[in-house]
N, C-alpha and C positions, 0 to 999 in steps of 0.2 A: 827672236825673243823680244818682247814688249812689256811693256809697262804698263797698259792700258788696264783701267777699273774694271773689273766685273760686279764689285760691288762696294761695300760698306768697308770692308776687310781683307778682299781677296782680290788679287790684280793677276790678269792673264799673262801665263807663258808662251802659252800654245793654243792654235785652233787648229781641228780638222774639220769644216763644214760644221754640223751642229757639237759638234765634240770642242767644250769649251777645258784644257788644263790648267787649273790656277795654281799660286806657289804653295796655296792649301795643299791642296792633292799629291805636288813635287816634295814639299816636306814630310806628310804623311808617309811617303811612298819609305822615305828616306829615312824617317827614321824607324819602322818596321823594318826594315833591310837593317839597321845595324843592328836592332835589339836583336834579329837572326842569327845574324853573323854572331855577335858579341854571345850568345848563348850557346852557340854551338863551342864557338873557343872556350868559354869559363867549363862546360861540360862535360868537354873531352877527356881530359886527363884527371878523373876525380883519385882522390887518394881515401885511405881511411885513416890516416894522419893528415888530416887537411894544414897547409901551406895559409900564409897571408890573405890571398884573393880567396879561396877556397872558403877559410872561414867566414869571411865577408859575408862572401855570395849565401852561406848556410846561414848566417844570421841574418839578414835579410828575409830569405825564405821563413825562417821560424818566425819574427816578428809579424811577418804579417798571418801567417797560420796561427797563432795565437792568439789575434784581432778578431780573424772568424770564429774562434772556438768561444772569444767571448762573445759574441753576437749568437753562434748556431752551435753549441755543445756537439751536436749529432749531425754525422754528414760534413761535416767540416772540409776533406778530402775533397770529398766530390765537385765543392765549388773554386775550391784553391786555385786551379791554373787560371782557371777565366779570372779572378778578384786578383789573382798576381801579376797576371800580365793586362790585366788594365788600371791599375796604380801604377806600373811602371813606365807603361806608357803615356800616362798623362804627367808622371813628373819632366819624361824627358821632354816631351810636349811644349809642359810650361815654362820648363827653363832653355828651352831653343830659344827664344827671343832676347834672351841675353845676349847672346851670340851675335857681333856685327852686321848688318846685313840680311837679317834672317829675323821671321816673325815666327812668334809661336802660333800654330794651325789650329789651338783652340782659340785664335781670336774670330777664327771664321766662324760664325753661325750656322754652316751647313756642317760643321766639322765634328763642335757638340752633337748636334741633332742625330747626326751616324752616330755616335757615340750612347745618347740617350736612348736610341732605338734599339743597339745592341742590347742595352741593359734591359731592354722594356723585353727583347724575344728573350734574352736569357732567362729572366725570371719566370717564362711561361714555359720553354723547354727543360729546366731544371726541376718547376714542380711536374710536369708531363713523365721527364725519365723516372722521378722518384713515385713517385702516386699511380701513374696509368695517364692515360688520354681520359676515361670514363668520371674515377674517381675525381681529378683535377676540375675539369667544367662542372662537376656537379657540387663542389665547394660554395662557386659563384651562384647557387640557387639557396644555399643556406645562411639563414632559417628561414628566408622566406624568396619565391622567386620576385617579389618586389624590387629586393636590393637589387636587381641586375645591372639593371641602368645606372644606375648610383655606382654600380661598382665601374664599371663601362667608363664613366666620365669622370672617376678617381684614377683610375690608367692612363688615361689620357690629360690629364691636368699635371699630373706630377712626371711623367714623362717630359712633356713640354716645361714644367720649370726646371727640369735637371739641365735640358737643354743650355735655355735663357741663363741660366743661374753662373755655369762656367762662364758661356762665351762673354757674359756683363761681364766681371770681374777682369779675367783675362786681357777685354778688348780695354776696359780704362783704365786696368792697372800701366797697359802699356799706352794709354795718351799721356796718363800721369804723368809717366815718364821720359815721354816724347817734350811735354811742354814745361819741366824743370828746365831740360836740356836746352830748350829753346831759350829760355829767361834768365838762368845761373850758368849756360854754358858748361862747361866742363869742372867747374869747381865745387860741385857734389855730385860725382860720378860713382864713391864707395858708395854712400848713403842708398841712392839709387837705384843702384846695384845689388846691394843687401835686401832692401826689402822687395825687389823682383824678386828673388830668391825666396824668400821669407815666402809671399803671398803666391807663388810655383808652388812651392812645396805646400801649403794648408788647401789651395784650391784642389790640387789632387788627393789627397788628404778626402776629404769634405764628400769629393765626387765619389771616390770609390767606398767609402761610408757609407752613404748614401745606397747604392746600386745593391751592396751589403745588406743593407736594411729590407731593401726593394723585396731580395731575393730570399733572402730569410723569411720574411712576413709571409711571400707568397708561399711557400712549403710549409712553412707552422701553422698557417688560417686554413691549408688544406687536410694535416692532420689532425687539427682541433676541430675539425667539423667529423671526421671520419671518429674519433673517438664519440661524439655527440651523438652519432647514432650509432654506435655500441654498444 
């Protein structure tokens, strides 16, 4: 194990020949494996008199299903698991870096980018399952096939700042913090602490809003064109 920069953000653990492992990748791995594990346990033994954790865990789930029902009335279901397990995976994300030792893997910019790319296919396979393969591409010619390109570099513009948008925030919320601790030392360490927290939890907030939005627009502009020529 080393210490050695790979880049801006992300310091190698591991090399095999061109196979570079940063602690991006070690902590991503890692915390996919617990949110695994931890869902398998909370799902096991469900009750229909739900317990403490039980309730939790159901309020949770309804909050945020209630988010998309105010963003997407119809189909709500359909996008649930993807929009719930990527809010929860960017809170735990952002709040790994509180944690001793350990950086949150949205401060890496290849880590958003996986991240923004998900959302960019998701919202192309969710209007695809919903509409057809046919229907879907033929949105992108309406009303005119002029817009295409337009539409083309509006995919690719907002993909790319959903990107930038996290990893910015993320990477100087945590110098912020880095260079308090260097100048006051340890004697505002709550303060710190809280608004890591604070700014963990709005940044995933914000992302998963976002990807929400993405993925709503892209199935509503597909059936507001399909009703347009009906």
């Amino acid at each position: 194990m080393t210490g050695q920069d790979t880049g801006i953000s992300a310091h190698l653990v591991w090399q095999l020949g061109p196979v570079h492992i940063t602690d991006t990748v070690v902590t991503t791995w890692g915390i996919m494996l617990f949110m695994l594990v931890a869902g398998l346990l909370l799902t096991r033994n469900l009750k229909e008199e739900p317990g403490p954790v039980q309730t939790a865990m159901e309020g949770v789930v309804t909050a945020i299903e209630n988010a998309i029902k105010a963003v997407m009335p119809e189909g709500s279901r359909a996008i649930l698991p993807f929009i719930l397990s990527l809010w929860i995976f960017l809170v735990v994300a952002n709040l790994v870096g509180v944690i001793p030792g350990l950086h949150s893997p949205t401060r890496d910019l290849s880590c958003t980018t996986a991240l923004a790319i998900l959302v960019f296919l998701s919202t192309h396979w969710y209007g695809i399952r919903i509409a057809g393969l046919k229907n879907y591409l033929h949105h992108y010619l309406t009303p005119s096939p002029i817009m295409l390109p337009f539409e083309i570099i509006s995919e690719i513009s907002r993909t790319v700042a959903l990107a930038v948008r996290l990893f910015g925030n993320i990477m100087s919320m945590e110098m912020i913090a880095l260079l308090l601790l260097m100048i006051a030392g340890f004697l505002v360490p709550v303060p710190i602490l809280m608004l890591h927290i604070v700014e963990a939890l709005l940044q995933a907030y914000i992302f998963g809003m976002l990807a929400l939005i993405y993925i709503t627009g892209g199935i509503q502009s597909q059936q507001l064109s399909q009703q347009k020529e009906e």
